[in-house]
C-alpha positions in Angstrom: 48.5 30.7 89.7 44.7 32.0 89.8 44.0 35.5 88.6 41.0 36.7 88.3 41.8 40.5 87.0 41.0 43.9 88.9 37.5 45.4 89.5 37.2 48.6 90.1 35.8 49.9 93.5 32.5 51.7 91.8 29.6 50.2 94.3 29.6 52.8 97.4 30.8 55.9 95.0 27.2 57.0 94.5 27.5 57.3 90.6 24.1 58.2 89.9 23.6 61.1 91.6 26.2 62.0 89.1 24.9 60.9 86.6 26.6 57.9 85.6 26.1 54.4 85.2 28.2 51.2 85.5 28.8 48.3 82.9 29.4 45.1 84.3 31.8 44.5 87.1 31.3 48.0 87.8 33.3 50.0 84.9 32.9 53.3 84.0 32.3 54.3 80.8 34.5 57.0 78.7 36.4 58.0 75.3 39.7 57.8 74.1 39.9 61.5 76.0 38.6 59.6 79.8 35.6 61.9 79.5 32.2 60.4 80.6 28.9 60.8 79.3 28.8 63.8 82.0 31.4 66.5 80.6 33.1 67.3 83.4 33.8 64.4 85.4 36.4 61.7 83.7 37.8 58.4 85.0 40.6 56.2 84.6 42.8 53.7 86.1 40.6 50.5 87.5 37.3 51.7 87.1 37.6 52.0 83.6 38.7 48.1 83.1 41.4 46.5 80.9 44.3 46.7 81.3 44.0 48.0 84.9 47.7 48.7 85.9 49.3 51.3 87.9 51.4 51.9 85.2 48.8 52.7 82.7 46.7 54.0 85.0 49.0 57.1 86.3 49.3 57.8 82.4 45.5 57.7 81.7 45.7 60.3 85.1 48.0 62.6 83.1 45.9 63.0 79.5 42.8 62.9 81.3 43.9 66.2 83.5 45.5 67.9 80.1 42.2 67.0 78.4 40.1 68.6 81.6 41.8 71.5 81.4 41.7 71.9 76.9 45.4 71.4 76.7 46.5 69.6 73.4 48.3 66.6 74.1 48.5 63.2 72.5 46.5 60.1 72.5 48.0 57.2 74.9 50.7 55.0 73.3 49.6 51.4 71.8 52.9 50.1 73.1 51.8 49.4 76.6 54.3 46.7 78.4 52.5 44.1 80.6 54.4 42.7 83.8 53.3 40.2 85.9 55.5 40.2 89.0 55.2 36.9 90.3 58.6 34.4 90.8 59.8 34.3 88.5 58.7 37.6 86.4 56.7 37.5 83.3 56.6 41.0 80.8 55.7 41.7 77.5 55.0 44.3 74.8 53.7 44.4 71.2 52.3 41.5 69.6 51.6 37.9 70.2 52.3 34.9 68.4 48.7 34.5 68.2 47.8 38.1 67.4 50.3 38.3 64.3 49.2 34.6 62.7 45.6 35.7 63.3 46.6 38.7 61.0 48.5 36.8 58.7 51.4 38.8 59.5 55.0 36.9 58.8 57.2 36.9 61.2 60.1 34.8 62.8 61.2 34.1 66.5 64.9 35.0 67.8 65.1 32.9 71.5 67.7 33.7 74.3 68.0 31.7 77.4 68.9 32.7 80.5 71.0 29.8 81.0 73.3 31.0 77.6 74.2 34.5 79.3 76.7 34.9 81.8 74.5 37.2 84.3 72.2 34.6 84.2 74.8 31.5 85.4 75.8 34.4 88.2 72.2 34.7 89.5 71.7 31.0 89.2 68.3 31.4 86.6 68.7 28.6 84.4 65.0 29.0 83.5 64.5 32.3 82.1 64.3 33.6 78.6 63.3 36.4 76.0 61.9 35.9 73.1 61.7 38.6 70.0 58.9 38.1 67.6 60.3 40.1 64.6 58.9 40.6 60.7 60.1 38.5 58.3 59.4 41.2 55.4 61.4 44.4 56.9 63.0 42.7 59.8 61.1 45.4 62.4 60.6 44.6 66.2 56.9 43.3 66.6 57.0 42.2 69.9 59.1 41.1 72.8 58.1 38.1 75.7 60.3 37.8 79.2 60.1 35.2 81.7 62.2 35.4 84.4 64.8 37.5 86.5 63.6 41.5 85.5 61.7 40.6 83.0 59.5 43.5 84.0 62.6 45.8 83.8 64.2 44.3 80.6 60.7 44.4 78.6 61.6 48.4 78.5 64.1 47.8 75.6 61.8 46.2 73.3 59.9 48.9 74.0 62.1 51.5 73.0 63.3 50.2 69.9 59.6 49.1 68.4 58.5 52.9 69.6 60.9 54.2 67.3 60.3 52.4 64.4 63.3 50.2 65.1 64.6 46.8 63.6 66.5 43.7 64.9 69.7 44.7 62.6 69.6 47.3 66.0 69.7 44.8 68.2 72.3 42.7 66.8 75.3 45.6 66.4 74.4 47.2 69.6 77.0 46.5 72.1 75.5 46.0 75.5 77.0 46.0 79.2 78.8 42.6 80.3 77.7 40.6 82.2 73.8 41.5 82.1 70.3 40.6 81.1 70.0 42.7 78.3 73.0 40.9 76.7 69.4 38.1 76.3 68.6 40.6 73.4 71.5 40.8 71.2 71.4 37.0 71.8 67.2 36.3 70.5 68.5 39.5 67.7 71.4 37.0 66.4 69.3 33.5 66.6 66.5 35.5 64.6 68.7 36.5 61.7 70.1 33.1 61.7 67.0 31.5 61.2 66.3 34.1 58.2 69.4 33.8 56.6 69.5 30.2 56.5 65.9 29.8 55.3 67.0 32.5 52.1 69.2 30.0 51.9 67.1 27.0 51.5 64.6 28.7 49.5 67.3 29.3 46.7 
C-alpha cells in the first residue's frame, strides 16, 4: 500500500486577492477557532492539512460556523478515531505504543484475535485483531488499535469509554451481544488484567 496523504485543492482558488497565503502543499493557515489571518473568512477540512478526513473535517465545518457567527461552543475533541478502509480495515484512537513509551507512561497491552471470537470463525477472518493499550497505574483506557473486519466501526467503543474517563474494569463486566465483534473487547479487557494480575503476582 502507497499513501501519500491529501493536499488540499488551494492553487486555482485565488487566495490572495483575499488576502491569504499558502504553506507548503498548499495549506491554509488558521487557529484552534478555523479563523484566518483575514477575520472573516475561515477554513477547514483538507486545506487546512493533518488529519484531513471527512470525518474530522464535517466537525471542523460545524465549530468553525458557531465561531463565525459568536456562538459559544467547545473546542474539537482530542479523541479523533483514524480509519483506513482498505481490506482488510485498519482504526484507531488514543495513543500509541510509541507515543506512551516516549512519555514514559506505563501501560500494558490486552490482545483479542479475531480467530478466538465466534463472529469472527462465521465471517471466516482469522486475521483480525484489537488491541487495548491500557494504564498500568489506574487501569484507564489509553488507546485502542483494529485490524480487520469493521475495525472502522468497532474503534467507536474505545472511543466512548476513554471519552468518559472510563477504565478496562468496564470492559471486562460489560456483557456484550453474541456472536459479534465487539465481544474482541471484553476479550483484549480480560487478557490485559491477566497480565496485571499475574505480574502483582511475581513482583510479591
Amino acid at each position: 500500500m502507497y499513501s501519500a496523504g491529501r493536499q488540499g485543492q488551494t492553487d486555482h482558488l485565488d487566495l490572495h486577492n483575499a488576502g491569504l497565503e499558502v504553506q507548503g502543499r498548499g495549506r491554509i493557515f488558521v487557529d484552534d477557532r478555523f479563523q484566518t489571518k483575514v477575520d472573516h473568512i475561515y477554513a477547514v477540512g483538507d486545506v487546512i492539512g493533518f488529519p484531513a478526513l471527512a470525518a474530522t473535517s464535517m466537525e471542523q465545518g460545524r465549530l468553525a460556523a458557531y465561531h463565525a457567527f459568536g456562538e459559544p461552543t467547545d473546542g474539537i475533541t482530542e479523541l479523533q478515531p483514524i480509519g483506513i478502509y482498505s481490506i482488510p480495515e485498519v482504526s484507531y484512537v488514543g495513543a500509541t505504543e510509541v507515543e506512551l513509551t516516549k512519555s514514559s507512561i506505563p501501560y500494558e497491552v490486552g490482545v483479542a484475535r479475531y480467530r478466538e471470537l465466534a463472529r469472527g470463525q462465521i465471517a471466516g477472518d482469522s486475521y483480525g485483531m484489537l488491541k487495548l493499550l491500557v494504564s498500568t497505574e489506574d487501569l484507564k483506557l489509553l488507546g485502542v488499535h483494529i485490524f480487520g473486519t469493521s475495525a472502522t466501526e468497532m474503534v467507536h467503543i474505545g472511543q466512548a469509554v476513554m471519552g468518559c474517563g472510563g477504565s478496562v474494569e468496564y470492559l471486562v463486566d460489560a456483557v456484550f451481544n453474541y456472536p459479534t465483534f465487539s465481544e474482541a473487547y471484553k476479550n483484549a479487557a480480560l487478557d490485559v488484567m491477566n497480565k496485571m494480575r499475574a505480574l502483582n503476582q511475581f513482583r510479591r
